[in-house]
N, C-alpha and C positions, 0 to 999 in steps of 0.2 A: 227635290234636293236643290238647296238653294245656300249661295255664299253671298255676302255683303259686305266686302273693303271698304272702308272709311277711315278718315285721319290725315291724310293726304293736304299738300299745299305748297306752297311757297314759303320757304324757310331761306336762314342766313347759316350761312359755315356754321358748323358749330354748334347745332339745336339738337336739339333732344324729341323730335317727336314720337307719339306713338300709332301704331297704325293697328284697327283692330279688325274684324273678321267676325261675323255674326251667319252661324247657322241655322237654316230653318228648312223643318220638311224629312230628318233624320239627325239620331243621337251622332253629336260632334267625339262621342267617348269610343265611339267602335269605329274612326278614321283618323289613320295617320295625319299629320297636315304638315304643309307647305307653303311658305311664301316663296316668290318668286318675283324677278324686277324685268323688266326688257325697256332696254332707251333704245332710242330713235334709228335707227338703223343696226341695228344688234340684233343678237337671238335673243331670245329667253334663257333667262339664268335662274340657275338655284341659286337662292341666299339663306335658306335657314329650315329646319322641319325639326317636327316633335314627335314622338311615336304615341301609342294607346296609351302606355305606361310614363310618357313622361318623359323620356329621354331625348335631349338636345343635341342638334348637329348642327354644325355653319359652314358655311363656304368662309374658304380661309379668307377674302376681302371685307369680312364683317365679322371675324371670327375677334371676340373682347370688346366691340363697340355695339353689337345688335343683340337684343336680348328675346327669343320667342317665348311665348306661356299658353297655358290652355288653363279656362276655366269652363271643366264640362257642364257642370250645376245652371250656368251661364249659355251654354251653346256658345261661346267666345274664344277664340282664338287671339294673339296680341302679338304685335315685331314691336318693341322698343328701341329703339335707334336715336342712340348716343352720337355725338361726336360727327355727326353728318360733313359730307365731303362733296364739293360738287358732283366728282364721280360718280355721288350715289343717286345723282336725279335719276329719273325711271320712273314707270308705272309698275308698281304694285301689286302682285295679284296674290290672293290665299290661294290652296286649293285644298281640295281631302280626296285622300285614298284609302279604301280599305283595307284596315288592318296596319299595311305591311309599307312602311316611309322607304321612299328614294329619292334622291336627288334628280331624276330624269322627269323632265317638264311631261312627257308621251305618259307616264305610268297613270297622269292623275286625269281623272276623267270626271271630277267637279271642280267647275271654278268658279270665282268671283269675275267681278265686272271690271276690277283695277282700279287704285285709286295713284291719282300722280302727286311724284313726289319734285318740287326741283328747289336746289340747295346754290342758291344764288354766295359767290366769292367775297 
């Protein structure tokens, strides 16, 4: 079971990047997923998951500007992030959980490597 973030960079206020998530080694269709950010002296945060079926959640600081999707056919998972804020620099991480999406970083027990993001003012 294997996660791969990419997409990551150095961006200006205001960009539109996308960040995607590439699984390999098990079907991305029978795990929840989850991206998550952690800056530099902080915890780890939830910022967005999708369920098996499809269904979108966000943490309210990216909730209208961050868009998740899943394409299982693909093994791909994707955070589109609109309207980027210094705030939102941070590393990056997918993960997947079986079955069953939460917001709690302990639930998920696959993860990617991080990719960094920082949104220069």
């Amino acid at each position: 079971v294997q996660l791969q973030a990419s997409g990551g960079g150095l961006v200006q206020a205001g960009a539109s990047p996308r960040l995607s998530c590439e699984g390999s080694g098990f079907p991305l269709s029978a795990y929840a997923m989850g991206w998550f950010r952690q800056a530099p002296g902080k915890e780890r945060e939830w910022v967005a998951g999708i369920s098996c079926a499809g269904s979108t959640h966000y943490a309210d600081s990216v909730k209208g500007r961050f868009t998740i999707s899943r394409d299982n056919a693909k093994n791909m998972v994707y955070l589109q992030m609109n309207n980027l804020k210094p705030e939102d620099t941070a590393n990056y991480y997918c993960a997947a959980r079986w079955m069953v999406m939460t917001a709690r970083p302990n639930d998920y027990s696959n993860w990617g490597q991080g990719t960094e993001v920082t949104v220069s003012s």
